[in-house]
N, C-alpha and C positions, 0 to 999 in steps of 0.2 A: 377357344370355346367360350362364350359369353354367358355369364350368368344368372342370373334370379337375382336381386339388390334387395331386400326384407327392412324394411324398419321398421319397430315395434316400440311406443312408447318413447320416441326421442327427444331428449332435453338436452335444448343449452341455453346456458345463463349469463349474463354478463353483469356481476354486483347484483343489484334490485330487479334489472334487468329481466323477463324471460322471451328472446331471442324464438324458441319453440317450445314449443307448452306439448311433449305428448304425442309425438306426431307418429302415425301408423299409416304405412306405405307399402306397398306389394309393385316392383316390376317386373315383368315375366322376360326370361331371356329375348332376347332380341327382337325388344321391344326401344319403339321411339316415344317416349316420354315424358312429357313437360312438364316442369313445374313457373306455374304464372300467378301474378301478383304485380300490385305495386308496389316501390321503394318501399326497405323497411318490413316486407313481409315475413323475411326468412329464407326464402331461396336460395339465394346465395350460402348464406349461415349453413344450411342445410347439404348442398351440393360440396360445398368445404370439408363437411364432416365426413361424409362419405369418401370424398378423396384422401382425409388423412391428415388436412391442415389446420383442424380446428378439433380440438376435444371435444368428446362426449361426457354430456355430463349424468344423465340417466338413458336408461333404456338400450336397444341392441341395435347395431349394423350389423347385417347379416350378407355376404357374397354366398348364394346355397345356402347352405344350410352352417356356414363357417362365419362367429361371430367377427368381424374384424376390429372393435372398437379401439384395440390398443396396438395392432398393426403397423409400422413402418408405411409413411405414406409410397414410398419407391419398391413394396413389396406389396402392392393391393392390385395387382393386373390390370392398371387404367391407363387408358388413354387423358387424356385434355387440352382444351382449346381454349384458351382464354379473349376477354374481351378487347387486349389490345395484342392480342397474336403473341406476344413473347417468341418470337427466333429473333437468332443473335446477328445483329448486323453486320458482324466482323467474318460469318460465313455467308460463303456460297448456296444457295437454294439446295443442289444436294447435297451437302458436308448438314446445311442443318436441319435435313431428311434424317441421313445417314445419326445423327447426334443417341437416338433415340436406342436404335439398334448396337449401336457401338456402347452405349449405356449398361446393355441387358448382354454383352458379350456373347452377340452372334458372331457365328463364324468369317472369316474376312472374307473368304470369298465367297458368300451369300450377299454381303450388305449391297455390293453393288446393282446385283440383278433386282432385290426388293425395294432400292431406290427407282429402279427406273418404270419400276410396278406400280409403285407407289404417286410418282409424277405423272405416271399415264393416265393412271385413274385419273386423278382431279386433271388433267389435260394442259399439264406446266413443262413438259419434257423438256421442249425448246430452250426452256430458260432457267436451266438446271444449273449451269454457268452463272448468272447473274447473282449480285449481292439485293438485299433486302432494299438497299434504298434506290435502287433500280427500278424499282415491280411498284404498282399500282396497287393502291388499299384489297381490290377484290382478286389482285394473283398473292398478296400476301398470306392473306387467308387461306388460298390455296394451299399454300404453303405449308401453313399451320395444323391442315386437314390432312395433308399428307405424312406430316410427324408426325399424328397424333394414329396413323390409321395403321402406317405402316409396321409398327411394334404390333400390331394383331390382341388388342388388349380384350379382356371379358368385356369390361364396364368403359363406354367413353362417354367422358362428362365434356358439358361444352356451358361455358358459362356470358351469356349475351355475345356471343361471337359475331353479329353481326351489326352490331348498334353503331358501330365506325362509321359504317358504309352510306352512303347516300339511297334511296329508295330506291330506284331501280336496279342499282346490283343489290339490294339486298333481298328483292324479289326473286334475281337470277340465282344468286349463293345458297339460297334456302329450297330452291331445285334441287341444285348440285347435291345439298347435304345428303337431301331426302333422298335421290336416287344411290347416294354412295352407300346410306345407310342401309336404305334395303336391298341395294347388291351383296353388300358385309356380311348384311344380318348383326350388327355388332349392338348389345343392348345400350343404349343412348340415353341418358339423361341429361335437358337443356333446358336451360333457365333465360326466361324473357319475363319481358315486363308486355310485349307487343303483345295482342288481343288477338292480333290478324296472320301475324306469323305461327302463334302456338295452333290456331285452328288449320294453317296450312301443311304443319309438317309434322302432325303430331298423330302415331296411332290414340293414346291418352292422355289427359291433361290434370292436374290437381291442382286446384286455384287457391291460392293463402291469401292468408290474412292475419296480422298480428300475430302469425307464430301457428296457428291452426288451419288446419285443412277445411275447406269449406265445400268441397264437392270434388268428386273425381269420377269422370267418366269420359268418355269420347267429345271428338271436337263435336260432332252433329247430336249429342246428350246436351253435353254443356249449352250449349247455343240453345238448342233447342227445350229443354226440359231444365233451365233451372233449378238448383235443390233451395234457393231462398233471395231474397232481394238483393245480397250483396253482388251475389254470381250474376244474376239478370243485369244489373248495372252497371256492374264491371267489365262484362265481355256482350261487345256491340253497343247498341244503342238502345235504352228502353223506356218507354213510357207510366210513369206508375201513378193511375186515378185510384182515390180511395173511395171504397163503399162497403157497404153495409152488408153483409151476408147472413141470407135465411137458410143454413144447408139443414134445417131436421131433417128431409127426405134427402139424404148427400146423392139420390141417382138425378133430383131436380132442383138443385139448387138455384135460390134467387138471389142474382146481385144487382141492389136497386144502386145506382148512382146518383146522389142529391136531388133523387126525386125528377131527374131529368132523363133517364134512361134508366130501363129495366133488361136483364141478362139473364139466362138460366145455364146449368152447368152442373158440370160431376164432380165432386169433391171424393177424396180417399176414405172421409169418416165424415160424421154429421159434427155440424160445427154453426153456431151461428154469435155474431158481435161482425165487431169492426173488422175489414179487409182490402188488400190491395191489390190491385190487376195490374198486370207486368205486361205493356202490349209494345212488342218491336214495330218500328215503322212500316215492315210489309205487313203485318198483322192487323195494320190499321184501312179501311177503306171508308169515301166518300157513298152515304145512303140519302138516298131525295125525302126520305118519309121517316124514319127512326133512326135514329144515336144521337149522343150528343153536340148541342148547337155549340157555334163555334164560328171565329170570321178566319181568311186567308192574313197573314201578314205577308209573310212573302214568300213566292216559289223561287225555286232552283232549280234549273235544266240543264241534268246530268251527264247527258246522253242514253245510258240505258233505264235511267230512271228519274222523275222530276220529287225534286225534296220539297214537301210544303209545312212549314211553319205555320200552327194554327193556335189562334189564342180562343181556347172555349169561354162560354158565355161568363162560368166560376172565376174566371181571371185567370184558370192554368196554362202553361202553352206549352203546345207539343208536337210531334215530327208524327208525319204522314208520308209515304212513299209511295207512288203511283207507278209501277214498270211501264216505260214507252207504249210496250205492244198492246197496254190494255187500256189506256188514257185515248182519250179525245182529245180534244185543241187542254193547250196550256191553259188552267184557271186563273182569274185574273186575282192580282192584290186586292183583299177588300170585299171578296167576294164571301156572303154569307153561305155555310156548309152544316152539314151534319156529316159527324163521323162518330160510322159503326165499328166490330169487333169483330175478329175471324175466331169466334170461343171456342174452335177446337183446337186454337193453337197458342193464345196465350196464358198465362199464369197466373193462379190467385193466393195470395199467399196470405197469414193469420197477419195482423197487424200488429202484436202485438213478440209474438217469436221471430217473426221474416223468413219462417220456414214455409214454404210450398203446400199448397190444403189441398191442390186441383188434381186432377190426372194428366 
């Protein structure tokens, strides 16, 4: 049965050190959720603690409603996958299936049938017989997903389980995960640093930083609605022009840009100083008659979409994406532009908190 993971308040320290400053977390049973960040954020730190391998220094780990903090890590109902697989090369693919079960003292004559359940799933049967240095980085894995699945755990934690891999099986692996997981149902917690994999395989995502949580919501929230500059620029690609905001009327707000473009917009509360727009490359388009001027440096043709590199008139330079289906001939190097804003869809944030003012 998998369950509910709670964190309330979590510290850990290392000396001077603070690793997590605090951290308050909700997974709901069998749920797939990510925690992402760069090096250094804590994830890891964090994904440890919850397994058992790292102390707590404040605050509660909760499985249900059952504190674990001081738990036996081999008594916390988990599953895990680590970064470099960990099975043992001196067994057989299923001996180091079977390791798990044999661990937990199932019955002998169960382990067999839920080895070959367990190979089936990730689709390694064949090569049940084979030693580890046998298999290919992406059947090791397999491997790894099959120990880790087959003990039937509440909580499976997977900590960059794919970072090995070369990009294209890491594209096919993070299929696999996804469909194994939502076959299971088993609640998931997985740690990447990748942008593009947390948005592919994640019902939820909490993006860290220095030990804090900076926003948690879905991958099409996060992407889409930002809670502040760091998230926008962290996950994708984003644009950020500063200007000046008049929100006293916050249902019409004016954001003038150096006097070279004028914007209007909805703000949460009235607000007026200094401010910054968060605009993704789709969110950007070529206008014949208003936004800001700007020359082409140089395009890129993507196949489903052409990348253009634009230095505005200010001296800033920024990414514009034109999708195929809606672009004319390729714009040439050099070529002077105006570029507008899609204002119902990017972000304005106070300049001086980097929290989010817009809707």
């Amino acid at each position: 049965m998998s369950h509910a993971v709670i964190i309330q308040q979590a510290v850990k320290k290392y000396g001077d050190f603070t690793a997590l400053n605090g951290v308050d977390l909700e997974m709901k049973p069998g749920e797939f959720f990510t925690l992402l960040g760069p090096s250094g954020c804590g994830k890891t730190t964090l994904l440890r603690m919850i397994a058992g391998f790292n102390s707590v220094d404040g605050g509660e780990i909760c499985f249900d409603d059952k504190v674990i903090n001081n738990m036996e890590a081999h008594k916390r109902d988990i599953g895990m996958v680590f970064q470099n697989y960990a099975i043992f090369p001196h067994l057989t693919v299923a001996e180091n299936v079977a390791y798990g079960l044999k661990a937990k003292k199932y019955p002998k004559d169960q382990i067999g049938r839920k080895v070959e359940e367990a190979l089936d799933l990730v689709q390694i049967k064949n090569l049940k017989d084979r030693k580890p240095n046998e298999l290919s980085g992406g059947q090791q894995q397999r491997v790894a997903l099959a120990r880790a699945f087959v003990i039937e755990p509440g909580v499976l934690l997977m900590d960059e389980p794919l970072s090995n891999l070369d990009a294209k099986l890491r594209v096919q692996m993070r299929t696999v995960i996804k469909k194994l997981q939502r076959r299971l149902g088993i609640t998931t917690i997985y740690v990447t640093h990748d942008q593009e994999e947390a948005l592919a395989i994640s019902d939820r995502i909490a993006v860290m930083k220095e030990g804090n949580i900076m926003q948690v919501g879905s991958p099409e929230e996060i992407y889409k609605k930002p809670g502040n500059t760091f998230v926008a620029g962290f996950i994708g690609v984003s644009n950020f022009i500063d200007c000046e905001v008049d929100g006293s009327n916050p249902d019409k707000a004016v954001l003038n840009i150096k006097e070279e473009c004028s914007l209007s917009c909805r703000l949460k509360s009235a607000y007026k100083g200094k401010g910054i727009i968060s605009a993704r490359p789709e969110q950007l388009f070529f206008d014949d008659k208003e936004g800001l001027p700007g020359r082409i440096v140089i395009s890129t043709f993507l196949g489903d979409f052409i990348e253009y590199e634009i230095q505005l008139n200010n001296g800033q330079t920024i990414q514009l994406n034109e999708y195929t289906k809606d672009a004319g001939n390729l714009r040439p190097d050099g070529q002077e532009v105006r570029v507008n804003f899609d204002i119902r869809a990017v972000g304005v944030y106070d300049a001086q908190t980097q929290e989010v003012i817009s809707w």
